[in-house]
C-alpha positions as CSV (number, residue, x, y, z in Angstrom):
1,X,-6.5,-11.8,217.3
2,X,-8.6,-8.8,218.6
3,X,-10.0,-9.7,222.3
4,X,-13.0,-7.2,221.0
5,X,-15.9,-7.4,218.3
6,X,-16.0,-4.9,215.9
7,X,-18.1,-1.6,216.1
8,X,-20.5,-1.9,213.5
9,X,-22.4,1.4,211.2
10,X,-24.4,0.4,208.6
11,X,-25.3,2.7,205.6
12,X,-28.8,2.4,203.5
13,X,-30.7,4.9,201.1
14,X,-34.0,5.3,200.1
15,X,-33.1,3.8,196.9
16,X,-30.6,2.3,194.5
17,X,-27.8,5.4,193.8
18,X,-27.9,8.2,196.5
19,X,-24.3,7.5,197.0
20,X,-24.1,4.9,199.4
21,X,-20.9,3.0,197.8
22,X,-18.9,6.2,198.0
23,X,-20.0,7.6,201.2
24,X,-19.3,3.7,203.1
25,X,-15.7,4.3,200.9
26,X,-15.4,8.1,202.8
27,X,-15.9,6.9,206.2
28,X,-13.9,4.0,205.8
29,X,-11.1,6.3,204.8
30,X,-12.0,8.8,207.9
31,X,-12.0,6.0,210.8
32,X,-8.9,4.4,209.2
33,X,-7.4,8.4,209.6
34,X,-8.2,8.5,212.8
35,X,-6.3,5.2,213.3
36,X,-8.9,2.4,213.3
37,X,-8.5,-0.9,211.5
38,X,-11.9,-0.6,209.2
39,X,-13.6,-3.5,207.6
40,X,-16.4,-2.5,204.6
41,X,-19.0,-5.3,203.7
42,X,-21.9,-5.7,202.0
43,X,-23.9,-8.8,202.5
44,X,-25.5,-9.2,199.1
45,X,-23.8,-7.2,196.0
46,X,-25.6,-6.9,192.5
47,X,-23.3,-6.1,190.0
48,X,-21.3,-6.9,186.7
49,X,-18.4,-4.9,188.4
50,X,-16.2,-7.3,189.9
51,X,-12.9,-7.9,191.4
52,X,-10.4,-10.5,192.2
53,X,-9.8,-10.9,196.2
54,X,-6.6,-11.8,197.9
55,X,-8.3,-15.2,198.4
56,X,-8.5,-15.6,194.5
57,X,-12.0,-15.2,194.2
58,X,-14.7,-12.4,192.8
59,X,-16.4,-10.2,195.1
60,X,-18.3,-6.6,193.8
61,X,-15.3,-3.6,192.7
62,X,-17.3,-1.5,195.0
63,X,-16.3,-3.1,197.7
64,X,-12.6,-3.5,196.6
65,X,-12.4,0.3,196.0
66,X,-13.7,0.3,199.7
67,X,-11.2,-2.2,200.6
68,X,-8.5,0.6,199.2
69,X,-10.1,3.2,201.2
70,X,-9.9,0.8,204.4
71,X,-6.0,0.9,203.2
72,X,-6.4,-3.0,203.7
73,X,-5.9,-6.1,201.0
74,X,-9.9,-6.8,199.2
75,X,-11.1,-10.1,201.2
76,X,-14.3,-12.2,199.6
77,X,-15.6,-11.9,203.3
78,X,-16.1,-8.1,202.5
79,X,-18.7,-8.9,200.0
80,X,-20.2,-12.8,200.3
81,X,-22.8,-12.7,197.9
82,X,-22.4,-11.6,194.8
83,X,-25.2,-11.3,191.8
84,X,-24.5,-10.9,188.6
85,X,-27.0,-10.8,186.3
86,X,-26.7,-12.8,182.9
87,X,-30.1,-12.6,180.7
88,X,-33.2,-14.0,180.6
89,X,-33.8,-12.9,184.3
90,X,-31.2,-15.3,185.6
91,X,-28.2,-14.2,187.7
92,X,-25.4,-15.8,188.2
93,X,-25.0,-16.9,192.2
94,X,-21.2,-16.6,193.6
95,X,-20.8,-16.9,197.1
96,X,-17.5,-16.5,199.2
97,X,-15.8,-15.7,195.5
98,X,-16.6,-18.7,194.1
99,X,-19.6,-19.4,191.1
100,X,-22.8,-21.1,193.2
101,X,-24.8,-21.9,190.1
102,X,-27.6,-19.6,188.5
103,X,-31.0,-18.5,189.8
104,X,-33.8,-16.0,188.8
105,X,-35.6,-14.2,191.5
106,X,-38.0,-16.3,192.5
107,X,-35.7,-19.4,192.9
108,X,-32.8,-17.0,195.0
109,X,-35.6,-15.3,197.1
110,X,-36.5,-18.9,198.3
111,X,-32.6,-19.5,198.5
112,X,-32.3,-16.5,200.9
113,X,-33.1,-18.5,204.3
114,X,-30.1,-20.6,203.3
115,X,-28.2,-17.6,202.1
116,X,-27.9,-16.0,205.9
117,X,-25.4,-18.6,207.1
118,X,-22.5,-17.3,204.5
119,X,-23.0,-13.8,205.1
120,X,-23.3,-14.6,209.0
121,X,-20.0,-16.2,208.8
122,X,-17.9,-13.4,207.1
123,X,-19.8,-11.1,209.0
124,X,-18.5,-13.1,212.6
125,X,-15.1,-13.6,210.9
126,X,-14.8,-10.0,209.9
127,X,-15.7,-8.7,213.3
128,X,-12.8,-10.8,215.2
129,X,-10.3,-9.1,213.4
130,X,-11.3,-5.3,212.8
131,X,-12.1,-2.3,215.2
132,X,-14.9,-1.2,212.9
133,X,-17.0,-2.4,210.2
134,X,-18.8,-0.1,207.9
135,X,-21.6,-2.0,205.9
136,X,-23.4,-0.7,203.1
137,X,-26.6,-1.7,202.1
138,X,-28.5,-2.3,198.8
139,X,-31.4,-0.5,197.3
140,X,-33.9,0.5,199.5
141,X,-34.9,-1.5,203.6
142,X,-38.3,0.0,202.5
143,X,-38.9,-2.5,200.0
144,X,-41.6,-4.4,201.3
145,X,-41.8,-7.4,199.1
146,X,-38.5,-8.5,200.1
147,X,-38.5,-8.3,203.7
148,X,-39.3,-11.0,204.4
149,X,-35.5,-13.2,204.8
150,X,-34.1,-9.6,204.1
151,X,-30.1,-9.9,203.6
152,X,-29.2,-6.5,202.2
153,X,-30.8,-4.1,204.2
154,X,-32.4,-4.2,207.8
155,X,-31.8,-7.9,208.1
156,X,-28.2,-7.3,207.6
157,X,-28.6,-5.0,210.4
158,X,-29.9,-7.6,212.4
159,X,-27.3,-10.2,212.1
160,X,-24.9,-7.2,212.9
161,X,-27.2,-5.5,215.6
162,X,-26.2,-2.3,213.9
163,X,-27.0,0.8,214.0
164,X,-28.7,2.8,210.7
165,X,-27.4,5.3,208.8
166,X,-30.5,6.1,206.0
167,X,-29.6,8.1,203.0
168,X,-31.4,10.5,200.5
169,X,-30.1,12.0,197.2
170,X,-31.0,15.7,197.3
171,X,-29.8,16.3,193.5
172,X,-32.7,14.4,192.3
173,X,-35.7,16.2,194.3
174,X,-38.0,14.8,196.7
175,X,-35.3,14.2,199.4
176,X,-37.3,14.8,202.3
177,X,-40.2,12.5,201.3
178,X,-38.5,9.5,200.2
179,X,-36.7,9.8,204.1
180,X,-40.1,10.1,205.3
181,X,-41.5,7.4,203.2
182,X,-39.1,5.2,203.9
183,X,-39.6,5.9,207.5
184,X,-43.0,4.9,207.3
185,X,-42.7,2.1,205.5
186,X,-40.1,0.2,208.2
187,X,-41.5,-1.8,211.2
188,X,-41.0,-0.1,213.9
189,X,-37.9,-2.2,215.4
190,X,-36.6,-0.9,211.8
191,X,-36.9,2.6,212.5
192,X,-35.5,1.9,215.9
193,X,-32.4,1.0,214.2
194,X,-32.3,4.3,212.4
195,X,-29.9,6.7,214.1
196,X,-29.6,9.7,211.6
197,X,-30.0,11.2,208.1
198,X,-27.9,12.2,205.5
199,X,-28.4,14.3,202.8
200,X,-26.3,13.6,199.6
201,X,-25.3,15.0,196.5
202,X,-26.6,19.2,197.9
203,X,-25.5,22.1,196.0
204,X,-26.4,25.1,197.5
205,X,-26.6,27.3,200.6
206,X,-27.4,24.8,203.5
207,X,-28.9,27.1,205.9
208,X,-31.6,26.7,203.6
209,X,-32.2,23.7,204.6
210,X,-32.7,23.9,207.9
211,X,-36.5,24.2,208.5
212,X,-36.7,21.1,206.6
213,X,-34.6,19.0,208.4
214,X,-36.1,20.3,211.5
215,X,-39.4,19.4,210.2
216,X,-38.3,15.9,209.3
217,X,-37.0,15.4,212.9
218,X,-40.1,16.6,214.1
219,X,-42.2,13.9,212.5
220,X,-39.7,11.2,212.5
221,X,-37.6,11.6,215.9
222,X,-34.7,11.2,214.1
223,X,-32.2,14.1,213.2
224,X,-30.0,14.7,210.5
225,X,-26.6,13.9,210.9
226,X,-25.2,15.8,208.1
227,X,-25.5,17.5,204.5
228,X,-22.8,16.3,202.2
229,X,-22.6,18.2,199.3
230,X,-22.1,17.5,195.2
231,X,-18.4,15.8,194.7
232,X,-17.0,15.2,191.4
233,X,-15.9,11.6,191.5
234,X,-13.8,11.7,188.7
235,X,-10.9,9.3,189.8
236,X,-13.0,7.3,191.4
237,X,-14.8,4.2,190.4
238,X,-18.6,4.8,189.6
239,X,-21.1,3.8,192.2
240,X,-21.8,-0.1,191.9
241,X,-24.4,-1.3,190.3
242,X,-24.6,1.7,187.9
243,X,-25.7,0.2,184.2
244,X,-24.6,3.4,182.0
245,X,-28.1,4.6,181.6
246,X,-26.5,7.3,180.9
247,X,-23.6,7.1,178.3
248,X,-21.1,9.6,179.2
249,X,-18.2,11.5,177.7
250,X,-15.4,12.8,180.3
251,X,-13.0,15.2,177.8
252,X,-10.9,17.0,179.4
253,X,-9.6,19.1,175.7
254,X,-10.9,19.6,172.1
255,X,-7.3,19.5,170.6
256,X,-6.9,18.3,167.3
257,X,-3.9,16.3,168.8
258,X,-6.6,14.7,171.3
259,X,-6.9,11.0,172.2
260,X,-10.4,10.4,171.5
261,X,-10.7,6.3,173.6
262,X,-14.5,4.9,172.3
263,X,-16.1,1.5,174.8
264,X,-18.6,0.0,172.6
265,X,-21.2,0.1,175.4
266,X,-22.3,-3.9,175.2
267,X,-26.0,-4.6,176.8
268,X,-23.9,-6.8,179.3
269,X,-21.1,-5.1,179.8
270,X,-19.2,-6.5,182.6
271,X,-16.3,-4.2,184.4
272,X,-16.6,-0.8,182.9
273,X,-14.2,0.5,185.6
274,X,-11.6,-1.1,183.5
275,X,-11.3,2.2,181.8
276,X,-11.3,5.0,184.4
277,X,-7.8,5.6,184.2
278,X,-8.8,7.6,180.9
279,X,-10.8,9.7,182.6
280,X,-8.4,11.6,184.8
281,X,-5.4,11.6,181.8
282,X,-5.5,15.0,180.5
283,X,-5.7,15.5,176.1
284,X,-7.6,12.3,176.3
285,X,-11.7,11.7,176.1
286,X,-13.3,8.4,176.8
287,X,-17.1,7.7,175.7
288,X,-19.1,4.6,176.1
289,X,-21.5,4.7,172.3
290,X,-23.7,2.2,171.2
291,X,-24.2,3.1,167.8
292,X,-21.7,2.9,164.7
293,X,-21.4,5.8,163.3
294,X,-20.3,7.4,166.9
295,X,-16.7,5.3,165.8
296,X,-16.1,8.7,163.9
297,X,-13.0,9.9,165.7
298,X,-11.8,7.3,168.1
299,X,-7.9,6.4,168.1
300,X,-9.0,3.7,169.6
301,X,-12.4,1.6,170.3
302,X,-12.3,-1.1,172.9
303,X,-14.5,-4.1,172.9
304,X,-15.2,-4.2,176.9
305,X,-15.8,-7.8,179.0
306,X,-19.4,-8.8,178.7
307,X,-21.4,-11.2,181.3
308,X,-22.8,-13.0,178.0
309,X,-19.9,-13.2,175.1
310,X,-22.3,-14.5,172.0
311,X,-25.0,-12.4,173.1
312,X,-23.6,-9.4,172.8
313,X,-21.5,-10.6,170.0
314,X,-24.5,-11.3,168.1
315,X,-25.8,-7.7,169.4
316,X,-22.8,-6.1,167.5
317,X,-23.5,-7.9,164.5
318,X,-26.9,-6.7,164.5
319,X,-26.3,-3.1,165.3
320,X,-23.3,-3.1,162.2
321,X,-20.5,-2.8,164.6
322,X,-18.9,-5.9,162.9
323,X,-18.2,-4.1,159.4
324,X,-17.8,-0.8,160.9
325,X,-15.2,-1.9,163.1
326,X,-13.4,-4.0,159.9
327,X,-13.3,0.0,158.2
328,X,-12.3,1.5,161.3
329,X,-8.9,-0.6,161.3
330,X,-8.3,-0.2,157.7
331,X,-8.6,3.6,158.4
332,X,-5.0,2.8,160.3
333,X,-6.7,3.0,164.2
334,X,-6.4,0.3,167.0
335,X,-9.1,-1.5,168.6
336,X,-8.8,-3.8,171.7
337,X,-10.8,-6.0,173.2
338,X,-10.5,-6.8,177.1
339,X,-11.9,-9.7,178.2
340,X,-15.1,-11.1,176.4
341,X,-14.1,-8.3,174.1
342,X,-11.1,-10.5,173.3
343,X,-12.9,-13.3,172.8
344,X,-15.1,-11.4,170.3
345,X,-12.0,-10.5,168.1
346,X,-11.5,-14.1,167.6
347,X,-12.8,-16.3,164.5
348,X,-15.6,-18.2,166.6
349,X,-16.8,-18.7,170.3
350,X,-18.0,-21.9,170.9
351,X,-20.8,-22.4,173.8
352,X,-21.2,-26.5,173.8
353,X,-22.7,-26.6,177.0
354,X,-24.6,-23.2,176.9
355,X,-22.8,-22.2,179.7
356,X,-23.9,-18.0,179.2
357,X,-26.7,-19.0,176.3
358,X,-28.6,-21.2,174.2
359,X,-26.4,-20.2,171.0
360,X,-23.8,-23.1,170.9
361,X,-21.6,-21.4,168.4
362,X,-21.1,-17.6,166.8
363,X,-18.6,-16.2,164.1
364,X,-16.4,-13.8,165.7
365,X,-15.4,-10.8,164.2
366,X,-12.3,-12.3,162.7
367,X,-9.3,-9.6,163.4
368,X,-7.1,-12.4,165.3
369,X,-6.9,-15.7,164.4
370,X,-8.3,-17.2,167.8
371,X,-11.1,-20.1,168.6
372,X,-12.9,-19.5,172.4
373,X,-14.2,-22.7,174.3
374,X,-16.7,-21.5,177.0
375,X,-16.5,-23.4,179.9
376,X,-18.5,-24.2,182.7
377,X,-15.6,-23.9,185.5
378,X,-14.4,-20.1,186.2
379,X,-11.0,-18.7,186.1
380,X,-10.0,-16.1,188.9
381,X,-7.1,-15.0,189.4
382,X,-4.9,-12.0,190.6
383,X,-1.6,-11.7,188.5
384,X,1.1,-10.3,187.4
385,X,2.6,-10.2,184.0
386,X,4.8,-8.7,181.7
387,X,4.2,-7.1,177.6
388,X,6.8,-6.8,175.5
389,X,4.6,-3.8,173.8
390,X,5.5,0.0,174.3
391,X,9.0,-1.0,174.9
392,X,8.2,-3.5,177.7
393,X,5.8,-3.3,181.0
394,X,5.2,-5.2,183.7
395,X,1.5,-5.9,184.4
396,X,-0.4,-6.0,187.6
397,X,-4.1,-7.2,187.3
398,X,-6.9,-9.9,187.5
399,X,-8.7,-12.9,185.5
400,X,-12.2,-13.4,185.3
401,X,-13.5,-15.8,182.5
402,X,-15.5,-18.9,181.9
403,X,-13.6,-19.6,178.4
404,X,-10.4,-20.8,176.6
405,X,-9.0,-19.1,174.3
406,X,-6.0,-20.8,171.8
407,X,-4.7,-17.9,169.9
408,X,-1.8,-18.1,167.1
409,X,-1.6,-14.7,167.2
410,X,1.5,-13.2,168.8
411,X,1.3,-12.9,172.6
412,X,-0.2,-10.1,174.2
413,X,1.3,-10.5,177.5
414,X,3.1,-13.2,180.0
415,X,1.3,-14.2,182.8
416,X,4.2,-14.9,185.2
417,X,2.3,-15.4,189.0
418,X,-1.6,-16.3,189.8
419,X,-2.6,-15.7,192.7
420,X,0.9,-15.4,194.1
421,X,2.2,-18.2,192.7
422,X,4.4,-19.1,189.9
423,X,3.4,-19.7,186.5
424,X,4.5,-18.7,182.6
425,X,1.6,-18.7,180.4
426,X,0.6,-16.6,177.2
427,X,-2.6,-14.5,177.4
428,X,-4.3,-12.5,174.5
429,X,-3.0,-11.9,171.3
430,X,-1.9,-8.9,168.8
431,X,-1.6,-8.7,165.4
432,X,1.3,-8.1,163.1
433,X,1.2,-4.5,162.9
434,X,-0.1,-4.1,166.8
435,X,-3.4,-2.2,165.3
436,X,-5.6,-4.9,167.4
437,X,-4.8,-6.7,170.2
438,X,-6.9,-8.5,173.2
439,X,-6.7,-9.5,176.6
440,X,-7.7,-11.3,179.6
441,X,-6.3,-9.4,182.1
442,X,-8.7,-6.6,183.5
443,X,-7.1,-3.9,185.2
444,X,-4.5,-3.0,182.9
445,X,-5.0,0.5,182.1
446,X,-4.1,1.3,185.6
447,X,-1.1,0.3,185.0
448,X,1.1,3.6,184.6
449,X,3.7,2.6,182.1
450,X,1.7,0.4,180.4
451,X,-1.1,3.4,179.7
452,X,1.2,6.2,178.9
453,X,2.7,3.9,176.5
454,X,-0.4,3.2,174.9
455,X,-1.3,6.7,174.3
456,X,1.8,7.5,173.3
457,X,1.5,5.4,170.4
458,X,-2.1,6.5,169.6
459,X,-1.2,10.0,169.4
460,X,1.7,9.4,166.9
461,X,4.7,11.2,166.1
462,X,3.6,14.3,165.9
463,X,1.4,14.3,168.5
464,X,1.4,16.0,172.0
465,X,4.0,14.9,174.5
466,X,2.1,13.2,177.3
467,X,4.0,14.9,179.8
468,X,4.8,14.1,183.7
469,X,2.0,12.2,184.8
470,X,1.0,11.5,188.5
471,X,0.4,7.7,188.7
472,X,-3.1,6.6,188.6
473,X,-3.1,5.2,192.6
474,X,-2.1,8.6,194.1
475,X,-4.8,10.2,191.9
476,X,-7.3,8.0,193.3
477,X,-5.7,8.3,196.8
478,X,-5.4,11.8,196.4
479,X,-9.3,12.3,195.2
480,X,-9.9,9.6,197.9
481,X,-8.7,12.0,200.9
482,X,-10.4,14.7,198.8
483,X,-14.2,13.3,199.3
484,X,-13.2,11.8,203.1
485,X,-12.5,15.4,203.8
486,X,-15.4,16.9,202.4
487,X,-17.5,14.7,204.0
488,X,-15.7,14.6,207.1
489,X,-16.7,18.4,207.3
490,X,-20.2,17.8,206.4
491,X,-21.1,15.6,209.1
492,X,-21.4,15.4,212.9
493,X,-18.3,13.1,213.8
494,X,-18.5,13.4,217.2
495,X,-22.4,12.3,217.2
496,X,-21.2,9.8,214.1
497,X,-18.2,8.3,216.8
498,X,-21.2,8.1,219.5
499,X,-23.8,6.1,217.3
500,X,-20.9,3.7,216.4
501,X,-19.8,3.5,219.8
502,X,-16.2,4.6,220.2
């Protein structure tokens, strides 16, 4: 046990998306360089992104990416609350990793008061065992409405009597008065707490910006502590909270030979970062389409996990996905669902106790012969498992469902350990041929052998070798010392080291 509290720095932006996930994951990475035991947290998460902690229970994948940074296991006390939205302006309520029950905004700003005492106690908890904590916070302080029981932004602050790093996004103009603005907008114990600027996402000659930020400390008293500039992200998971407004393509070839991997991009898709491996595997593109005829192509099409299975099952239905998808697969491609996805390849899912919507019962699409029981307790789980497909791979992942699935199907995979302990379970299901399959596990495509199996088989026998391919974790380290770096260069360490105290 430390005999010291933790140095707090806490990170907030004048709005949702300047980069504040990915800049608290680079200076997590840059204390823990310098030798420091680094914490992340955020207080109060909204996201479908989510992620199985050590302890067994779901906290935001932002925070679990900046748990990998930290080089240290993902804890639930890094992230206490976590939203996740499920329709009808209702989110679901998990605190500490475990499901709360299910408020809309007006009923979880009243909760709020109540709220404080959970984040106060992983905050306390977290501060007895690291040297620093880096905390991010969410959206914007300056959003007046909600100050009042504020979790996320200055209140946070507060309970950590932190000092304030305040962020703008240069890339998308009016950098300099949304940091004004938002100066103007805080009390002024708020701005008190602000101890320097940083200006994100820059591409340019930054001498040019120096008048500007002179002018900005001039009016505000407060200096800039750094310009970072544009980094490509690639390898590294998208910045939470980021809904796929825009649908993107990464290709990295226009080969003939190409792997062309297409995500249905569900209205409640859950864990999209299921599929970044794709992004950094070279001959292979990965698009997220919402529209049927964009199927034209695709090796494969993966159903993703969604936060409301019938939903966006009846959503598929209505956009034509279902008998596009039932062409697709006679055309001799694969599709996969992970997930909810899975559970959407099945004959039915049943809903009895309207546990994610009114609907108590939908057709599935009907490629596996599998029945899904939603249920009102949740199922999460880290494990590890093993596939008897591409020759045989062992599986390292995580569980996050509400439902039951009985499959006849053959076996997808063996779930062998949950949560570190020992089990021998069947999850998923493929069919005869292996042209669709479905899974519970999330997580799997970072799994090396599992992958280059995978596209192995979707390019065919005459397609392009895959080649030696660096495993997905030292890409993502490697891009991960990349942006701490940058970064690192960008910004005034010594006055950084000063404002958190060490």
């Amino acid at each position: 046990m430390k005999k010291h509290k933790a140095k707090p720095v806490m990170l907030q932006g004048t709005s949702s998306h300047v980069g504040k996930s990915v800049l608290t994951a680079a200076i997590c990475r840059i204390l823990k360089n310098r030798g420091l035991e680094v914490a992340p947290f955020k207080a109060q998460n909204m996201s479908l992104n989510s992620f199985v902690a050590k302890e067994g229970g779901e906290i935001g994948v932002a925070q679990a990416f900046q748990a990998e940074a930290a080089q240290v296991e993902p804890s639930i006390h890094f992230n206490p609350i976590l939203l996740k939205p499920s329709g009808d302006l209702v989110s679901q309520v998990i605190i500490h990793g475990r499901v709360f029950g299910a408020m809309n905004a007006r009923e979880y700003h009243a909760f709020k008061k109540e709220a404080k005492k959970f984040v106060a106690e992983s905050y306390k908890r977290l501060e007895k065992e690291y040297d620093v904590i880096v905390i991010e916070g969410a959206g914007s302080p300056a959003e007046i409405n909600l100050r009042k029981n504020d979790l996320a932004n200055m209140g946070m602050a507060d309970i950590a009597d932190s000092p304030v790093l305040l962020i703008g996004d240069i890339d998308r103009g009016g950098v300099f008065a949304s940091l004004f603005g938002t100066m103007e907008l805080l009390t002024k114990k708020e701005r008190a707490r602000v101890a320097g600027f940083i200006i994100n996402k820059f591409r340019g000659d930054v001498t040019l910006l120096k008048s500007a930020t002179a002018y900005l400390t001039k009016r505000t008293g407060v200096s800039t502590l750094g310009i970072v500039p544009y980094i490509s992200t690639a390898a590294l998971p998208d910045e939470d909270s980021v809904s796929l407004e825009r649908v993107y393509s990464k290709a990295r070839s226009n080969r003939a030979t190409d792997v062309n991997v297409k995500v249905i991009r569900l209205p409640r898709i859950s864990n999209f970062t299921d599929f970044d491996p794709f992004k950094t595997e070279q001959g292979v593109s990965l698009d997220f389409i919402e529209k049927p005829e964009d199927l034209n192509g695709a090796r494969l099409v993966i159903i993703p996990g969604s936060k409301n299975t019938i939903e966006d099952l009846i959503w598929l239905k209505e956009k034509g996905f279902d008998s596009a998808i039932r062409r697709f697969v006679k055309s001799g491609c694969m599709v996969a669902g992970i997930c909810g996805g899975f559970q959407m390849l099945g004959k039915v899912v049943k809903d009895p106790s309207g546990v994610e919507s009114r609907v108590k019962s939908a057709k599935g699409l009907g490629l596996l012969d599998a029945v899904t029981t939603l249920e009102k307790n949740k199922k999460t789980f880290q494990v590890d498992a093993y596939s008897a497909m591409y020759g045989g791979c062992k599986l390292g992942g995580y569980e996050i469902h509400m439902g039951i699935t009985v499959c006849n199907a053959k076996p997808f995979a063996r779930i062998i350990r949950r949560n570190k302990k020992a089990i021998d379970i069947d999850d998923g299901g493929v069919s005869k041929d292996g042209a669709i399959w479905g899974t519970y596990i999330h997580g799997i495509f970072d799994n090396d052998a599992f992958r280059q199996g995978l596209i192995k088989e979707l390019r065919g026998a005459n397609g392009a070798d895959n080649g030696k391919t660096e495993p997905f974790r030292d890409v993502k380290n490697k891009a991960m010392e990349n942006l701490a770096e940058v970064v690192r260069q960008s910004i005034d360490m010594e006055r950084l080291l000063r404002i958190i105290g060490i």
